[in-house]
Legacy VTK file of the C-alpha trace (Angstrom):
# vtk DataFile Version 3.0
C-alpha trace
ASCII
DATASET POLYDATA
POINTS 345 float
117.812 130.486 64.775
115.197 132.342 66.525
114.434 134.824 63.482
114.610 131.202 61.316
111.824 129.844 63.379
109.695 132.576 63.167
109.865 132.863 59.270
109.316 129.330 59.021
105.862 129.998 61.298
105.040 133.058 58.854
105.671 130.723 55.859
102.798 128.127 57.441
100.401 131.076 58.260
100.651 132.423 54.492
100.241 129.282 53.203
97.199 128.383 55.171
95.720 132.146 53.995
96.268 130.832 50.323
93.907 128.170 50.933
90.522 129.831 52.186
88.788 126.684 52.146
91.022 124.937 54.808
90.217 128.296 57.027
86.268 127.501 57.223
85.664 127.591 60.919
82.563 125.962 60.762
84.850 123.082 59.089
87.436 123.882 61.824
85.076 123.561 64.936
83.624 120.199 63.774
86.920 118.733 62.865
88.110 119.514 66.469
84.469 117.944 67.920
84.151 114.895 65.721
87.425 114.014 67.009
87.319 114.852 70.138
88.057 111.980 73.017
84.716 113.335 75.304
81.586 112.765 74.159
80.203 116.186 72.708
76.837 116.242 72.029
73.916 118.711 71.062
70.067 118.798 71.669
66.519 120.684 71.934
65.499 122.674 74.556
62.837 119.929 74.402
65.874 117.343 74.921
65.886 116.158 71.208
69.215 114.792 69.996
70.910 117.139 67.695
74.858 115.666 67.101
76.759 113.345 68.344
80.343 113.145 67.934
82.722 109.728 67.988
83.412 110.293 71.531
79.283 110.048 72.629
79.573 106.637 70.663
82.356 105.243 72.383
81.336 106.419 75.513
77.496 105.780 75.808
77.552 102.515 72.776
75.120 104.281 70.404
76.164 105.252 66.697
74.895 108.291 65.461
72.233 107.428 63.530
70.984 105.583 66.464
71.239 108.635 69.036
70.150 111.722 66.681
66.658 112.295 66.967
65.898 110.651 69.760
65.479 112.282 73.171
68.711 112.461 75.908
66.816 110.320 78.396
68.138 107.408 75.930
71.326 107.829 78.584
69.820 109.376 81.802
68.918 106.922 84.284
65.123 106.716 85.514
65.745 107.823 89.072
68.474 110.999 87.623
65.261 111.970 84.921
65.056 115.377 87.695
68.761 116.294 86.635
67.750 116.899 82.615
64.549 119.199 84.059
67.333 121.268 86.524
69.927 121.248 83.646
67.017 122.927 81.153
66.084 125.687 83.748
70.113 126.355 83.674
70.330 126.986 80.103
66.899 128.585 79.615
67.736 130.994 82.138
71.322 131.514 80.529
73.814 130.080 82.592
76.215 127.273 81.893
76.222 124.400 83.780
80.137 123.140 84.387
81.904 119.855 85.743
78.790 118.313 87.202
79.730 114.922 88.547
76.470 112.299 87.553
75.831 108.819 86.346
74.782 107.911 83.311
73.422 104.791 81.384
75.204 103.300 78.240
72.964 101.323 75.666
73.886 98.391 77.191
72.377 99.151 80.349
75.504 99.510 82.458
75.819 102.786 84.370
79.107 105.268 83.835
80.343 108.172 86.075
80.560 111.212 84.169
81.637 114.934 84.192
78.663 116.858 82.431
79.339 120.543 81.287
76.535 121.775 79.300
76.074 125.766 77.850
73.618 127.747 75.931
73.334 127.253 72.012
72.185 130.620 70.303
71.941 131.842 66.423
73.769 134.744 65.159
70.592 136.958 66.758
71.160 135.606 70.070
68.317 133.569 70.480
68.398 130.469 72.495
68.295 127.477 70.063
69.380 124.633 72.748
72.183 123.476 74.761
75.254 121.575 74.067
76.722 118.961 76.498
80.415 117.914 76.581
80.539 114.440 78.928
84.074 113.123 79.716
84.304 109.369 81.428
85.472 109.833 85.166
84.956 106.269 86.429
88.605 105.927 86.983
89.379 108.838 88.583
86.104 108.352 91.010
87.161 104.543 91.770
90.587 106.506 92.432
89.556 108.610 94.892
87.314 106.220 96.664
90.754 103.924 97.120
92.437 106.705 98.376
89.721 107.904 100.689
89.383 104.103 101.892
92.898 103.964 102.370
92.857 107.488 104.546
90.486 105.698 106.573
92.199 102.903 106.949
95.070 104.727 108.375
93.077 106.357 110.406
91.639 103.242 111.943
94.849 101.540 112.316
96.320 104.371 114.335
93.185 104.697 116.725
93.835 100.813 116.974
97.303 101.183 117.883
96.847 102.569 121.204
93.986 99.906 122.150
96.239 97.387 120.988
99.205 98.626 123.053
97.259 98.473 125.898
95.679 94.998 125.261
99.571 93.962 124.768
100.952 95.241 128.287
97.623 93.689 129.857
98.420 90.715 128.431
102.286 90.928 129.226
101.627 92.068 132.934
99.713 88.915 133.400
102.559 86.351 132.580
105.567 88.362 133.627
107.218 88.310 136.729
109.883 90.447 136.627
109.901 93.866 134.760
113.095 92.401 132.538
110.502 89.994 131.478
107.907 92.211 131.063
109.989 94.370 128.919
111.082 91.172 126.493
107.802 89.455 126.382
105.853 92.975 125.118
108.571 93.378 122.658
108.291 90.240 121.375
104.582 90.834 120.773
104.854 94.096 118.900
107.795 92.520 116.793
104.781 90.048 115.684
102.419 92.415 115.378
104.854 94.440 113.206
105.045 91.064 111.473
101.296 90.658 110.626
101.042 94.121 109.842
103.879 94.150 106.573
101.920 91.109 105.463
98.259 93.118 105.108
100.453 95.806 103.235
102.027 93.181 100.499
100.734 93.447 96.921
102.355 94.066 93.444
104.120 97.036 94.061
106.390 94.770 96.269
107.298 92.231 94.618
110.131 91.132 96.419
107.347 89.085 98.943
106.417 85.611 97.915
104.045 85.142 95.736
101.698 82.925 97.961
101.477 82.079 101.590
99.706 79.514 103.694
96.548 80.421 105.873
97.900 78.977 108.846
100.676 80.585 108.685
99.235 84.197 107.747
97.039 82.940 111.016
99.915 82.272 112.783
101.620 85.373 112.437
98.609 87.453 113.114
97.495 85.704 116.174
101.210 85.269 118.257
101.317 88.495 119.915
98.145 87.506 121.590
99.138 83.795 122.170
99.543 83.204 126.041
102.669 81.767 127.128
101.576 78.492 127.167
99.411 78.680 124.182
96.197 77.544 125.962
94.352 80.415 125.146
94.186 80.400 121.240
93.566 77.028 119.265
94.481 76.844 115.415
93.939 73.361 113.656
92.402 72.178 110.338
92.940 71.851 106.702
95.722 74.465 105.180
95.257 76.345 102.304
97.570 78.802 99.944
96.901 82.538 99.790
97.533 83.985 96.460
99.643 87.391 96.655
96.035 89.062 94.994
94.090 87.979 97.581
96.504 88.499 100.985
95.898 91.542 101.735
92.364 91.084 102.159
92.454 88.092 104.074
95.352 89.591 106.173
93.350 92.579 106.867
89.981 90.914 107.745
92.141 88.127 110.075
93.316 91.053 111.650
90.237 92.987 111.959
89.091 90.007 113.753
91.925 89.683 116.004
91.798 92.902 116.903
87.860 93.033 117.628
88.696 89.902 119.970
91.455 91.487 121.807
89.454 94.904 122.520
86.204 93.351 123.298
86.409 89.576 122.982
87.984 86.625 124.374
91.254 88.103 123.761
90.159 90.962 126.161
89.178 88.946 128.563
91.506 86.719 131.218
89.320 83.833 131.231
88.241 84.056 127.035
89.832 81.950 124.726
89.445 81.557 121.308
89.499 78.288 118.839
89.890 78.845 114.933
89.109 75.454 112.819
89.653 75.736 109.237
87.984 73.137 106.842
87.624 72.697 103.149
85.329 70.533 100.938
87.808 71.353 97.488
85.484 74.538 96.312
85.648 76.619 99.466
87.530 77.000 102.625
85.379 77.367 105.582
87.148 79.123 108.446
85.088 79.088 112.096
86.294 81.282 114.636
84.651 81.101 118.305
85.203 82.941 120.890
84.544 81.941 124.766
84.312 83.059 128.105
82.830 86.732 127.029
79.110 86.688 128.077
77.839 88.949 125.763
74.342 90.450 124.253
74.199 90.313 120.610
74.521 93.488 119.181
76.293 95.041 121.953
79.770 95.646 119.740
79.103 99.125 117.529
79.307 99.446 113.770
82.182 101.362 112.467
85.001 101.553 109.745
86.170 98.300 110.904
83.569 96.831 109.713
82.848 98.485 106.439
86.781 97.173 106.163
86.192 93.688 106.969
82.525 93.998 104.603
84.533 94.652 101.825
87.190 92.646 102.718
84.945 89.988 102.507
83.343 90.995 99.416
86.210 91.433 97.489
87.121 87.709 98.317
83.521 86.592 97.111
83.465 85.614 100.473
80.475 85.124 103.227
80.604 85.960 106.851
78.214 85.272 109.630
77.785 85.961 113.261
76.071 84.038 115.858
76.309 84.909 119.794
76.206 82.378 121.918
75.546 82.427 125.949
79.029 82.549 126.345
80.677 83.964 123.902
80.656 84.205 119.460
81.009 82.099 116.675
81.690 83.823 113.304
81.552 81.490 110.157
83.557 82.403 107.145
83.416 81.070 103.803
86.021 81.629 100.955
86.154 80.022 97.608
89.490 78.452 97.131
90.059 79.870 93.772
89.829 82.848 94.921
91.968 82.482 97.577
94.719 81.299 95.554
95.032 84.035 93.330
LINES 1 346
345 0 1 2 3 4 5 6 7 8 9 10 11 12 13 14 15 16 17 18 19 20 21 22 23 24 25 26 27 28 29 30 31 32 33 34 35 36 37 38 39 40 41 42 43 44 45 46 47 48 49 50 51 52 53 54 55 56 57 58 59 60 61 62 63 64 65 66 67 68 69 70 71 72 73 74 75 76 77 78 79 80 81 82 83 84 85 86 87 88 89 90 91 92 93 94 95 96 97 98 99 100 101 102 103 104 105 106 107 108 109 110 111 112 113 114 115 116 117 118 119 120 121 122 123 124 125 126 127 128 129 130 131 132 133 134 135 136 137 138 139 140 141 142 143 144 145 146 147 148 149 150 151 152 153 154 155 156 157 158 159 160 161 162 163 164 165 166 167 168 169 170 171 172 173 174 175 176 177 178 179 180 181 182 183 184 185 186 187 188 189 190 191 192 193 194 195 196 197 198 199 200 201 202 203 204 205 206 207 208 209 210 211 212 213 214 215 216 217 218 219 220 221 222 223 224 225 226 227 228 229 230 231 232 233 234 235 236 237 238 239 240 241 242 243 244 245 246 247 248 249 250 251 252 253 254 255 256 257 258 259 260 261 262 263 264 265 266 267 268 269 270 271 272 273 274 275 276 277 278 279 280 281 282 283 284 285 286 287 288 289 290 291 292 293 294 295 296 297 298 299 300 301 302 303 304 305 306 307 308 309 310 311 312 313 314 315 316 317 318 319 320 321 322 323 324 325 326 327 328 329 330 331 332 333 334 335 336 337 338 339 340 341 342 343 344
């Protein structure tokens, strides 16, 4: 079978020989190009368009006839005009540029991430003619990484948080328990709810056995117990309900807890005498969520900026959200606005 195969590759290869004209490598070499899924494209050494393959039109929105003769800036972005001048010294001086990460601008004026390798065009004598540029589309393997770096960090965060929040729990246990049986069942019960809050913020549509909504007040519910005193007089919950779309949870889980857990290290959950009041309201378009905190004399400004909150800015942002903070003498009041459509999906 093996000898078969190879007579049957010998058989191709003569054939092909009988036909010079399919053989043309020039014919070859722009066959492969033309076709090519990255934009391949040629130009000047005074950045004059030369080619430009199907790929360059798909990827950057001009045809051909549109792109060839004009100069590259066409795609460069005003403020990345100093990468074309650094990419010409390259080739002038001989050496190919590879895999440079950039962004450029499609005719339409939206900006792409790209993955420029350029090298040296010269004639048969060796003499440097221009450069050719092969640009392949790496938006979705950038957002990619950015999600998993974001997600890193997130991890990161949460386990830094664990430790405060273990403490904040057996502060808050020691206060109410008498006995060390006690002690032992009320902190248990506490983690068990934070567990709780926790699986929601990591729900989404690779699990789709969870619902496929839940309520705010209940997602608030679950996030606030393990801080709720035993009486409940410390934390406050009341106002219009609204459902949480299995998009959306995770966000709003994650900046409900990033709240929660800013209030029990350095808020009115921190605090013996603090206590905190959440009052949801909506006028049909948006739900308006306003969480205060009391009995934490505070300066504004005093808490520092971190990864929580680039997690709860983008928390928020993804939502279409707003979020506001105002100290008071006595404590803070942070506003929160979500459009209801959004929150429902």
């Amino acid at each position: 079978m093996l000898l078969a195969g190879r007579a049957e590759d010998m058989s191709e290869i003569n054939e092909v020989k009988s036909q010079p004209a399919t053989l043309d490598a020039s014919a070859w070499l722009a066959s492969i190009v033309e076709n090519s899924e990255d934009a391949i494209l040629s130009k000047t050494l005074g950045g004059i368009i030369l080619s430009w393959n199907e790929g360059a039109e798909k990827l950057f929105g001009y045809t051909a006839d549109e792109a060839i003769g004009k100069s590259i800036t066409i795609i460069i972005p005003q403020e990345r005009l100093h990468e074309e001048d650094a990419i010409i010294e390259s080739i002038k001086a001989g050496r190919r540029v590879d895999h440079f990460e950039t962004v450029r601008r499609r005719k339409d004026g939206t900006m792409v991430d790209v993955s420029l390798t350029i090298s040296p065009v010269r004639d048969r004598n060796g003499k440097l003619l221009g450069a050719s540029k092969v640009a392949r589309d790496i938006t979705h393997a950038r957002r990619f990484a950015e999600e998993q770096n974001l997600i890193l960090h997130e991890m990161n965060h949460r386990i830094k948080n664990l430790f405060s929040l273990a403490t904040s729990l057996v502060s808050l246990s020691s206060r109410e328990a008498e006995t060390k049986e006690a002690l032992a069942s009320d902190l248990q019960a506490r983690l068990v709810a934070l567990a709780k809050a926790h699986e929601i913020t990591l729900s989404g549509p690779h699990r789709p056995q969870m619902q496929t909504s839940t309520a705010l007040h209940d997602l608030l519910s679950t996030i606030l117990r393990p801080y709720q005193g035993e009486h409940g007089a410390r934390i406050e919950a009341s106002g219009h309900d609204a459902p949480i779309g299995q998009r959306s949870l995770p966000s709003v889980a994650l900046l409900l807890h990033e709240l929660t857990t800013n209030a029990a290290k350095y808020g009115a959950l921190s605090a013996p005498e603090g206590s905190l009041t959440v009052t949801l309201e909506s006028d049909g378009q948006q739900v308006h969520l306003v969480w205060t905190e009391s009995g934490i004399p505070r300066a504004e400004g005093s808490m520092t900026e971190g990864f929580g909150s680039r997690l709860e800015s983008l928390s928020v942002r993804g939502l279409g959200g707003v979020i506001t903070r105002a100290w008071q003498s006595d404590g803070l009041v942070i506003d929160l606005t979500i459009p209801l459509e959004t929150l429902a999906q």
